[in-house]
N, C-alpha and C positions, 0 to 999 in steps of 0.2 A: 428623748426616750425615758420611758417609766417604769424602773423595775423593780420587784420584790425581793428581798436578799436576806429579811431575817437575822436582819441586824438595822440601825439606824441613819448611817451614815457610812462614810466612806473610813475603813479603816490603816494600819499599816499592819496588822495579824488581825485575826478572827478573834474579836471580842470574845467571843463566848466561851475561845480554850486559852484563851491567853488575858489575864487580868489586867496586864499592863499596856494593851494595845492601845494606839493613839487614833483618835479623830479628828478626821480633817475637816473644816466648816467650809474650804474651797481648795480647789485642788486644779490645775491643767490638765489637759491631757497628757502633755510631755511628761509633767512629774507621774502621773499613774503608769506611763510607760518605763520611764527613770526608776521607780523605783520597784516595777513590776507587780503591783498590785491587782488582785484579783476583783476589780472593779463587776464587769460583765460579760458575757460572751464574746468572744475576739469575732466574730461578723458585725455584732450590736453594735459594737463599740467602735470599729473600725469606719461602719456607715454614718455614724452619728461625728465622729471628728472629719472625716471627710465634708460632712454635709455642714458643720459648725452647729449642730446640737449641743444643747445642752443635757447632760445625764442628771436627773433627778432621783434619789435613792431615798425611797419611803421605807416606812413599815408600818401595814395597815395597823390600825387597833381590832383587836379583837371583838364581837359582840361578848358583853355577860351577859348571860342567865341569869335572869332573874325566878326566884323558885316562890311557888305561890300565887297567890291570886290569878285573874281571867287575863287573856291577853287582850 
């Protein structure tokens, strides 16, 4: 599964309100459930470790603007 979450990776708080949230660089499913994180939707999620998926957690880059010149 591939999902967008606007954030990088897999956290223990929301990065974005909490400064001091930790990132995991690998993580089980048991621990996401162990420690109740808000990984992805509980059907996503639930099909994906039944199935032995792996959850992959992007965050696209954004395009820049570039201002000026022809395209």
């Amino acid at each position: 599964m591939l999902g967008k979450s606007g954030v990088d990776g897999v956290y223990d708080a929301d990065p974005n309100s909490d400064p001091d949230a930790t990132k995991f660089d690998i993580i089980s499913y048991d621990e996401i459930l162990g420690r109740d994180l808000k990984v992805a939707d509980a059907a996503a999620f639930s099909l994906c470790r039944e199935n032995n998926l792996p959850i992959v957690v992007v965050r696209p880059q954004r395009r820049q603007h570039r201002s000026g010149g022809s395209r």
